[in-house]
N, C-alpha and C positions, 0 to 999 in steps of 0.2 A: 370432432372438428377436423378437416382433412389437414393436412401438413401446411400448405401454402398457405391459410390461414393463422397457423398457428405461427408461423414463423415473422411473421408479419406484425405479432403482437411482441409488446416490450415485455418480458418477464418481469416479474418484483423483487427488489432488492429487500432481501433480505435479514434476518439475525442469525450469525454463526451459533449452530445449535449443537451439542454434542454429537448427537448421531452424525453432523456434517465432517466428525473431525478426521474420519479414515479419507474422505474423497479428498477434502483438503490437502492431506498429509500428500498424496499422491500427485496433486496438482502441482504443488508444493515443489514436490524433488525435481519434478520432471523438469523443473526449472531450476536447481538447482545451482548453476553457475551464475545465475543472474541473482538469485532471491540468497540462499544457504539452506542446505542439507538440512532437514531437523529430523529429530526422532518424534516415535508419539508422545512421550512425556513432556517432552521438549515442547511440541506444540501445545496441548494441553495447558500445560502452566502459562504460555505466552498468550492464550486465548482468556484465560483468566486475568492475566493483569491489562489485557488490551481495553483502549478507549472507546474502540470502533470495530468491530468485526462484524461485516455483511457480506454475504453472497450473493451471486443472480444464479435463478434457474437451479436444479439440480447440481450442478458448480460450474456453470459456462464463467465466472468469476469470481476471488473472492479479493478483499481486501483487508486487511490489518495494518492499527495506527495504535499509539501511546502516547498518553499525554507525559508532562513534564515528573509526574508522580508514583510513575510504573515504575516496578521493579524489575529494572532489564540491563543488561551489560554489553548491550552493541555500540561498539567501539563509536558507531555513527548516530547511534539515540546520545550519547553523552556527552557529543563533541556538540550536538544543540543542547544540552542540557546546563553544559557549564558556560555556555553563552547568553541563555535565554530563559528567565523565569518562568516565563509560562508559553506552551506550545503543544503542539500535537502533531508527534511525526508520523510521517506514511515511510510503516518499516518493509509490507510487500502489499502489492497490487499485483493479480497476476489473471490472463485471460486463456482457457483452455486455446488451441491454435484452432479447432474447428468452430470459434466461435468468435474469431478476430474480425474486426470490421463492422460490429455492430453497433460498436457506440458502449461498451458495457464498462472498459474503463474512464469514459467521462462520467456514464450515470455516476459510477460510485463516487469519485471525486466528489459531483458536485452533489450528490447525498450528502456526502462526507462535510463537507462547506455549509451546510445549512445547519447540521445536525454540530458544528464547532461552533456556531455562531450561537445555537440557543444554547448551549451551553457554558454559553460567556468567554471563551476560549476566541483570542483575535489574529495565531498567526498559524498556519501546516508549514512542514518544513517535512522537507524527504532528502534522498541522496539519489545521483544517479551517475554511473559509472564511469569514470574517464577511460580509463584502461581496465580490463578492455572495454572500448568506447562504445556506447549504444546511442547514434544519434536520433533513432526514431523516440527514445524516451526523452532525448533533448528536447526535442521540437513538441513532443505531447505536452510536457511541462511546460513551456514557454508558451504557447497556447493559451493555457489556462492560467496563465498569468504569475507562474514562480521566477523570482528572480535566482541570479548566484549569487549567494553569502557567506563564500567560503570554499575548501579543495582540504583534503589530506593524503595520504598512502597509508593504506592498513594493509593487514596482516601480514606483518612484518616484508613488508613490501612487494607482496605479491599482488595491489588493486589499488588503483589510484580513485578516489572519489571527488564530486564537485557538488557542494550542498547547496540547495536553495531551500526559500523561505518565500507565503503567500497569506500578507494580510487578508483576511476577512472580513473585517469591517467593511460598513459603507454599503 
């Protein structure tokens, strides 16, 4: 199929499968100031407690979320966890840069939205960064309908965060 058509089609969103875990890992750091550093093991163990992990394409995206019942220790899963009995956070979204502009983190979202919904789960809840501020995640989020529910400073005061929260229902 020549390129110009292939590029024109939506790739499928996917299930994070082991063999995806090295390209992830990679994706991953390259964004490291925005997402956090992981190691392979590190990933690993977090791909197993996740709610949600999907890719597009060979990895033009992937995303990872937790529900309320994971076993996870980010300062920003706990700070919805001890507010909120039941939830599903979006802990990384993240879009390779040759592949921005296509719409690949709405699919997942609103993958993600349908697939919280049958599973009886009624609110996502993410963080996204005040300091340093990223207003292009502001506005993606707001978009698709997260409100703020909240702010804190982690690590030990090196990163200001503003959390929101998006009912489901309805």
């Amino acid at each position: 199929m020549p390129a110009t058509t292939m590029s024109k089609e939506l790739l499928l969103i996917e299930k994070v499968a082991p063999a995806d875990e090295a390209a992830i890992l990679v994706l991953n750091n390259e964004h490291a100031a925005e997402l956090s550093w992981l190691e392979p093991e590190r990933l690993s163990f977090l791909l197993g407690e996740a709610f949600y992990a999907r890719r597009i394409g060979a990895l033009e995206a992937f995303i990872m979320t937790f529900d309320q019942d994971a076993d996870y220790d980010s300062p920003n899963f706990l700070w919805f966890r001890d507010r909120y009995p039941q939830f599903v956070y979006v802990d990384r979204v993240v879009v390779a840069a040759e592949a921005r502009g296509r719409g690949h983190a709405r699919r997942l979202y609103e993958d993600l939205f349908d697939h919280v919904r049958r599973a009886g789960q009624t609110i996502v809840t993410c963080e996204v960064n005040a300091d340093p501020p990223n207003p292009v995640s502001d506005a993606f989020h707001a978009a698709l309908g997260f409100t703020e529910v909240g702010d804190a400073v982690i690590h030990g005061g090196k990163k200001s965060v503003r959390y929101f929260a998006r009912p489901t229902a309805g």
